[in-house]
N, C-alpha and C positions, 0 to 999 in steps of 0.2 A: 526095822522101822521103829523111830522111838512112840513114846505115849503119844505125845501130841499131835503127831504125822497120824497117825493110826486117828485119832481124835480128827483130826481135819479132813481125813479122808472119808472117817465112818458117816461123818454129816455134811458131804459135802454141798446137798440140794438144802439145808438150812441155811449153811452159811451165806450162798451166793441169792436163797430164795428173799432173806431178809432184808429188801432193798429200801431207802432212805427217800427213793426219789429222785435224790442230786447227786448228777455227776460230775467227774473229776476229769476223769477219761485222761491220768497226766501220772498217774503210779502213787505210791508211798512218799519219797521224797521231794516230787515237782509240785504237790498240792494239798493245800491243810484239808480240805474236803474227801471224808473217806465218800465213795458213791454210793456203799452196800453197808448198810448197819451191820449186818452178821460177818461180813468180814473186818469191820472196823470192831467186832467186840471179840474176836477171834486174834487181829494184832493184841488189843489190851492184856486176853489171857494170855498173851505167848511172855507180852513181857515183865506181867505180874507174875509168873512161873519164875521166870528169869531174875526177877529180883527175891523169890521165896528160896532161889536155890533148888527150883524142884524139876530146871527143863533140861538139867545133862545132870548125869549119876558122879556123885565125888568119886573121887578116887583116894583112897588110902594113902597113897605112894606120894601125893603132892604134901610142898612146903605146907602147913597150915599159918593161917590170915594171921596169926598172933607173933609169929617169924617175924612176915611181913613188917609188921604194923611197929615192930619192937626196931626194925632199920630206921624205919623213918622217924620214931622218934629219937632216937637216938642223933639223925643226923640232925635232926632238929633241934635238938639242945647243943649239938655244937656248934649251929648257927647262932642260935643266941650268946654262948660262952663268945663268939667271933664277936660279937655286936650287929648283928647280920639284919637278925630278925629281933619281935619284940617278944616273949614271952606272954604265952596265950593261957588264959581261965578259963578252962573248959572242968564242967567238975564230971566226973565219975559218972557211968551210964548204969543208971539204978536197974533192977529185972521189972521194974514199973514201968518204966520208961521206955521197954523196948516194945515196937509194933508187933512182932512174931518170934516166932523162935527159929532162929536158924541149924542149919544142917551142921555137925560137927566138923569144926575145924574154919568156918565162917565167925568171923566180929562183926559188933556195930560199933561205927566209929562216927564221932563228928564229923559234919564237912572240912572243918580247918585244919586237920589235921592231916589228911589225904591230899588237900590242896591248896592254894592262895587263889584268891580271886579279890577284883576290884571294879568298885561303881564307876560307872560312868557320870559324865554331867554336859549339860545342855546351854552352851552359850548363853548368851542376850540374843533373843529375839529381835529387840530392836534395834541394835548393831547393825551394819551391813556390813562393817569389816571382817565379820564374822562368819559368812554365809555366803556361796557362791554358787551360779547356778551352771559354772562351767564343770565339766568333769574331772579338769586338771587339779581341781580340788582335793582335799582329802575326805574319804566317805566316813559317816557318818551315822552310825545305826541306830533306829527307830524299833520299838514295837513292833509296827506294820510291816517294817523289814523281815524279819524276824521270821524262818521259813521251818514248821517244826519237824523234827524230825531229818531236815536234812541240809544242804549249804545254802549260805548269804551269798549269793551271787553278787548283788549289785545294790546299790543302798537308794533311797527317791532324794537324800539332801547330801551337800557337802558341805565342807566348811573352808576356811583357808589356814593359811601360814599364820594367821594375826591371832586366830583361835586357839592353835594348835601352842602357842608361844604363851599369851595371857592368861588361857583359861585352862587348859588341860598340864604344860607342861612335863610332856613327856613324850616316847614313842605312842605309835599307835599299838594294839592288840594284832598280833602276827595272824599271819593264814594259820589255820588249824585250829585256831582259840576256838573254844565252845563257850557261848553266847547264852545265858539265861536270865531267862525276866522273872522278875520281882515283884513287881507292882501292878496292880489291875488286871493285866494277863498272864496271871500264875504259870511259870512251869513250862513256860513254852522255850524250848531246849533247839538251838544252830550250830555251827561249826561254821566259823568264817574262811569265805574261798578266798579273802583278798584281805590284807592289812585294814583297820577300821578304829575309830572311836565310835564311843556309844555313848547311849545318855541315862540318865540317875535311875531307870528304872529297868535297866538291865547290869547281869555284872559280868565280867571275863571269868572265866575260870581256868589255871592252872594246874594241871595235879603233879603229887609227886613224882619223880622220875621212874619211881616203883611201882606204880599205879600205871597199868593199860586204858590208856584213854578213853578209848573206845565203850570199854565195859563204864564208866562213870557216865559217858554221854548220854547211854543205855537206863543205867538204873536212874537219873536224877530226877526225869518228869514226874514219875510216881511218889517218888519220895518229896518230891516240893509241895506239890498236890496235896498230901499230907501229912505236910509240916503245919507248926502256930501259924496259921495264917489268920488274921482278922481284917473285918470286913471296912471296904475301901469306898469311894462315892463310884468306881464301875468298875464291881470286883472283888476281887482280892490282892493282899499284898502282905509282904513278908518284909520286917525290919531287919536292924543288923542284928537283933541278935538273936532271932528265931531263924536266923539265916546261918547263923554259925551255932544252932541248936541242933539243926535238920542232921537226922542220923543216917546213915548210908549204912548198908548190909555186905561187906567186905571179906570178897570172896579169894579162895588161894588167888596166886597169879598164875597160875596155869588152866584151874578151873576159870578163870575170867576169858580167856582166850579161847576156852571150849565154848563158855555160853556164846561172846560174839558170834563165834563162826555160826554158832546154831541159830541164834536168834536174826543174823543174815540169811542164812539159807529157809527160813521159814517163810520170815518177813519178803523172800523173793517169792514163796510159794501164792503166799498173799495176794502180791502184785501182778501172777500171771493170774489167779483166778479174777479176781477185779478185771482187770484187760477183757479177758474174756466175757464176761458179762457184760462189759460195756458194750464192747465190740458186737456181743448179741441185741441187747438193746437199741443200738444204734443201728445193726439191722433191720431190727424188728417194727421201727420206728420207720424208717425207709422205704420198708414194704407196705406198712398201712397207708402211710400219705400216698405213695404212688397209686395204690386200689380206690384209695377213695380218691383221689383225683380223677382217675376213669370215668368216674360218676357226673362229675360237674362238665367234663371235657367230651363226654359222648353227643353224640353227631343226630341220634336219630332214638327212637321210641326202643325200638330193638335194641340198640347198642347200650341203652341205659338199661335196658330187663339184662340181659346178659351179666354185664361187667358188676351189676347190683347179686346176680345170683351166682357170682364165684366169690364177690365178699360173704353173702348168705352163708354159703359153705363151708366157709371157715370163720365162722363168727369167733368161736369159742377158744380159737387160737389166736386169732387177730386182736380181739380186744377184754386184752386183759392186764393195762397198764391205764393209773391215771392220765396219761400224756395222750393215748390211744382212744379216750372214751373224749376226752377234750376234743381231738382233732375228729372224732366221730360227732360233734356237737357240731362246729363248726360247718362241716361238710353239709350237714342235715339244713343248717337256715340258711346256707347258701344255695343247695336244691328247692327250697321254700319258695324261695324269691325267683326262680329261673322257673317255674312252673310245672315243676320236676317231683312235686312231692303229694298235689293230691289232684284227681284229675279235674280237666274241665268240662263246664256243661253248658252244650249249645246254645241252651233257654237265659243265662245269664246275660244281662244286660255285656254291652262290648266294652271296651277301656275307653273307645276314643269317645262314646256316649255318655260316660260317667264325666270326663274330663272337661265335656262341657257342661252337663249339668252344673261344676263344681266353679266354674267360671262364670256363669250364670247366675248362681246364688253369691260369689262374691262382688258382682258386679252391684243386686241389689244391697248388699252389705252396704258399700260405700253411700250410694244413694240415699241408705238407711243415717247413713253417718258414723255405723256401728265401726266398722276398719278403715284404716287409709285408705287411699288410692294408690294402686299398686302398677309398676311397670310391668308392658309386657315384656316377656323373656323370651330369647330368639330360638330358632323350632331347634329340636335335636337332630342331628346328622347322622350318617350313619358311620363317619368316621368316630361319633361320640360313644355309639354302644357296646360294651363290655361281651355282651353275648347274644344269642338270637332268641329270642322271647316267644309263647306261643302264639297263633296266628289273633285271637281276639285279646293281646295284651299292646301296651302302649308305653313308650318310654315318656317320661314327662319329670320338667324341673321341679324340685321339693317345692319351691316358690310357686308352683300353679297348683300343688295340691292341697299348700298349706293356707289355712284361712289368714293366717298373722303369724310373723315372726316378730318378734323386740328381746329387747339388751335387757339386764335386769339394773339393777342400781347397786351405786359406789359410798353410800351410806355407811356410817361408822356402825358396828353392831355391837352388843354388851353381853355380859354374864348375869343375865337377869329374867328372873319368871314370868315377868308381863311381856308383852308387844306383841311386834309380828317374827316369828322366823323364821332366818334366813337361811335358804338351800344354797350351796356350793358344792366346790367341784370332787371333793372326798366323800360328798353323800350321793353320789352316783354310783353304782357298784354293779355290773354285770348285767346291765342292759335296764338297772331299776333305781328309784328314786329312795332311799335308805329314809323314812323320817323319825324323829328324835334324837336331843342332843343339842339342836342348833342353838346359835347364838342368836341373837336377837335386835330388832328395831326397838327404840324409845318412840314407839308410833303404835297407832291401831290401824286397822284394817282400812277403813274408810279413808284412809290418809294416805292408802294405794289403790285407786281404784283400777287402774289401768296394769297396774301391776302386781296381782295376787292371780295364785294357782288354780285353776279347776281342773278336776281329777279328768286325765286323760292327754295333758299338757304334756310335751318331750321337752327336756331341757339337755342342750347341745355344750357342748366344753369348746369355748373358741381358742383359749390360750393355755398355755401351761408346756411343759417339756413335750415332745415329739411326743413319746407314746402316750399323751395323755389328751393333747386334743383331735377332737372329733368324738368322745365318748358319747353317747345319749343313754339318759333312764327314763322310764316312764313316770308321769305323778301318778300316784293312782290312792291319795288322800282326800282328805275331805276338800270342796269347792273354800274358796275366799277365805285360808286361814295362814297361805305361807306366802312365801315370794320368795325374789331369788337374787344373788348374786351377780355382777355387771360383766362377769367372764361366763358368763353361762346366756342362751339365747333361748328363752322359751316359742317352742314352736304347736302351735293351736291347730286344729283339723275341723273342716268343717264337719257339723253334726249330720252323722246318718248317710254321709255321701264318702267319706273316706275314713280307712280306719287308724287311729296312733296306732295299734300295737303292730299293722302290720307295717307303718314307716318307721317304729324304730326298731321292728329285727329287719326292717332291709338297710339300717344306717348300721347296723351292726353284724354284715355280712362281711368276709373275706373281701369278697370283689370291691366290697364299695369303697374298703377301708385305701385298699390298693392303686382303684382308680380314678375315687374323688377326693380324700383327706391327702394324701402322700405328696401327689403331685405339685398342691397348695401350700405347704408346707413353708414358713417364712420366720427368718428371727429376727425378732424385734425386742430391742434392750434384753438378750439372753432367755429369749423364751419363743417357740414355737406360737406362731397365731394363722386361725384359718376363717377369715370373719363373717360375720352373716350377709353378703353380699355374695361373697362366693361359697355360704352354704345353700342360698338360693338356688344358684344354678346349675347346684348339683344334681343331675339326674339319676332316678328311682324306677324301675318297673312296676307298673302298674293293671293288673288284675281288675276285675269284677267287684264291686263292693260285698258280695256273696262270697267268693273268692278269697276275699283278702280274711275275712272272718273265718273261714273256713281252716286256711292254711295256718293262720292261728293259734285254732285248737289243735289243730294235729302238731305245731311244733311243741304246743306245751306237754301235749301227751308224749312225744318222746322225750323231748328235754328231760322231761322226768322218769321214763324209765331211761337214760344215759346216767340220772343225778343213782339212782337205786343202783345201777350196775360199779358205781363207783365208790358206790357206800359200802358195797359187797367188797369190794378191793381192796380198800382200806382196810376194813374188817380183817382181810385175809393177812395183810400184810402185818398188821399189829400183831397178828394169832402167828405169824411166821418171827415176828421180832422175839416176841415171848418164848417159842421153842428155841431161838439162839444165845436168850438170856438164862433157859434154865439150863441147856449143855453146858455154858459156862459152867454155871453153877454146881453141875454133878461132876465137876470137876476136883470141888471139894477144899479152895483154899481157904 
């Protein structure tokens, strides 16, 4: 077993423990997303070895690189002598100049010298003759094309014959070409599966016929990485001549064909552990949601004790993933609202008694003159209700419990320290109303009377992409100093008879999102809208006003210990990153 294996094997619960969070779930080559930090810094050392000469032992017996290096110039100068080529100024690679020392019987050589490569360039955009969105086209690669580490299957543009003839004049880059960008996205290294042009910020590369391809595909990322690179407007990038400055570490050709095979069979080593991990998290993930599903889908008092005390039981192995402690959050305000989370008490006034009081008092509202006059909304069915509710709870439309719903306003707003400002729909964030920052009205307060904040106001997101409307935060800022937005609907509660906090974690439950926002769901000019007419009629379960205070407190008491336990995870996971950055490191390059 060589060092490294022995290295991969000794630490194998760092490696796969050091997770990033995001996954790939698609290997090495099908995705630029490593999913495991410790395994993505564990490929880095295999092929930082691999370019120091330190992941296979030389061998004595082999050509040394300076053999090598002494053919290819040689046939180089009789290409020039031919007229072939042009004769290259490359000056002499000083002992200042080189990044490390290599292993006896290795060179550093230029790029240009091992290989020819050529920029790409990018039509006129505003040509059509140029650009076709059939595939009979010729492909054309991108950046974004650009798949590291492994093949260009297939390109997002093409171009045509008119392109290919005016602008390029020439073949395209054959399958096999290895593909490297330049510009903004430094170093990001392909091997094209299919004939291709590219464009000015990638280049083809050639190498000489002496040169094992493979071992160059290998070493360039790192050595581009760093090369002169100077800083770009998103980026990095490298010119032409820090591009034919960049030094490559030029190994026998025999040892080049040893590292490949090794640094393939490693980097295969890699890709089953990843799988594997994935594979466990995606189980792991499977199993929590189904347990806690149990919860929400139990039938009876007993069936909730139960199925809640075989999660109990393995608490400590269930949740111990951010993903985990989230969909433990979730779970948690969806029992809240089902009346699953804290018990009830006989003495509390019933739903259907609050519901009128709440009807009652806005009846005299209007009388007052203080709210509009509002329609009635048609009874709930039972074909409408999500789930079965406890015997003194009541389903009822947002619109019966809310004192007032209104739009906010389409006013132009500035970058300035006076006025009123204004909430929108990115100062919403996780069920709360984020203030400061905002932009502002050339107006004072008294010039919105009807439309300023008092703490306690839910403001609803009516439009914007799919998963963004139906958000609600709560205000919970000073009375008469903000307002709001004309895609946002502020919704009011009457005082002391119903409570905001518990109508926006039940607007911000699973179920509701599922079976009142989704259904709604309508595009209009490229944007999801779900209006305050049919957020009226959206039905809410509705508890005790003691009740609704009650359940409350107890979501925020866990929320928070859910927020502690993920704090602790985090924690872990940095403390687990850092143990994979120092193995590296006692590695010693």
């Amino acid at each position: 077993m060589s060092a490294i294996q022995q290295l991969l094997m000794d630490h194998l619960d760092i490696w796969t423990a050091a997770d990033t969070g995001k996954k790939s779930g698609r290997g090495r080559s099908l995705s630029n997303a490593a999913s495991v930090y410790g395994i993505r810094k564990l490929r880095e050392l295999i092929l930082e070895l691999a370019v120091r000469g330190k992941l296979v032992p030389q061998d004595p017996l082999d050509e040394p690189a300076c053999e090598l290096l002494k053919r290819i110039l040689d046939e180089k100068a009789n290409l020039i002598l031919e007229g072939k080529i042009k004769k290259g100024k490359l000056p002499p690679i000083s002992d200042v100049e080189k990044p490390f020392e290599l292993p006896l019987g290795w060179e550093w050589v230029h790029l240009p010298v091992i290989c020819d490569y050529k920029v790409g360039k990018t039509p006129s955009t505003k040509s059509s003759v140029y650009w076709t969105n059939s595939d009979d086209g010729y492909n054309w690669v991108s950046i974004a094309d650009l798949n590291h580490d492994g093949l260009v299957l297939e390109t997002t543009k093409h171009i045509t014959a008119n392109a290919v003839a005016e602008v390029f004049k020439c073949d395209p880059a054959p399958s096999g070409t290895i593909l490297m960008s330049f510009k903004l996205t430094l170093g990001k290294v392909s091997i094209l599966d299919k004939p291709a042009f590219h464009n000015e910020a990638i280049i083809s590369i050639y190498p000489n016929q002496s040169i094992f391809k493979d071992f160059l595909f290998k070493m360039l990322p790192a050595r581009a990485m760093a090369g002169n690179s100077k800083s770009a407007i998103k980026g990095n990038t490298l010119n032409s001549e820090s591009i034919a400055a960049l030094l490559i570490p030029l190994a026998p050709l025999a040892e080049q064909h040893r590292i490949v095979a090794k640094v393939d069979e490693l980097m295969a080593l890699c890709d089953q552990m990843e799988t594997q991990h994935n594979n466990a998290t995606e189980a792991h993930e499977k199993l929590v949601n189904h347990l806690l599903g149990t919860l929400t889908q139990s039938q009876s008092a007993e069936e909730f004790t139960e199925n809640w005390q075989r999660i109990a039981t393995h608490f400590d192995t269930l949740f111990t993933t951010e993903t985990s402690i989230e969909a433990l959050k979730q779970t948690l305000l969806q029992l809240a609202v089902m009346g699953k989370l804290v018990p009830q008490d006989q003495n509390d006034e019933p739903a259907n008694e609050l519901l009128k009081r709440i009807q009652a008092e806005k009846a005299k509202l209007v009388l007052e003159g203080k709210i509009k006059k509002f329609k009635p909304l048609p009874l709930v069915t039972d074909q409408d209700k999500p789930f079965e509710l406890p015997p003194s709870w009541k389903w009822s439309h947002i619109g019966d419990v809310a004192k007032s719903t209104d739009y906010g306003l389409s006013e132009k707003t500035f970058e300035i320290t006076c006025g009123v400002p204004v909430l929108k729909m990115g100062d919403i964030q996780n069920g709360k109303v984020i203030l400061g920052g905002q932009k502002r009205l050339d107006k004072e307060v008294n010039d919105l009377p009807e439309l300023y904040l008092k703490n306690g106001d839910i403001l609803y997101n009516r439009t914007n992409s799919e998963e963004l409307v139906g958000k609600t935060g709560i205000y919970e800022g000073p009375d008469g100093e903000y307002t709001f937005a004309s895609y946002l609907i502020r919704i009011r509660c009457v005082d002391g008879l119903f409570s905001p906090r518990f109508l926006n974690l039940a607007m911000n439950t699973p179920l509701f999102r599922k079976t009142q926002i989704v259904p709604h769901l309508k595009q209009q000019c490229g944007q999801a809208n779900v209006n305050g007419t049919i957020m009226k009629n959206m039905i809410i379960p509705v508890p005790s006003f003691e009740e609704q205070n009650l359940i409350c407190e107890k979501i925020d008491e866990l929320i928070a210990l859910c927020d502690q336990l993920k704090v602790r995870i985090t924690k872990i996971n940095q403390l687990q990153r850092k143990l994979a950055d120092v193995v590296v490191a006692h590695v010693g390059i």
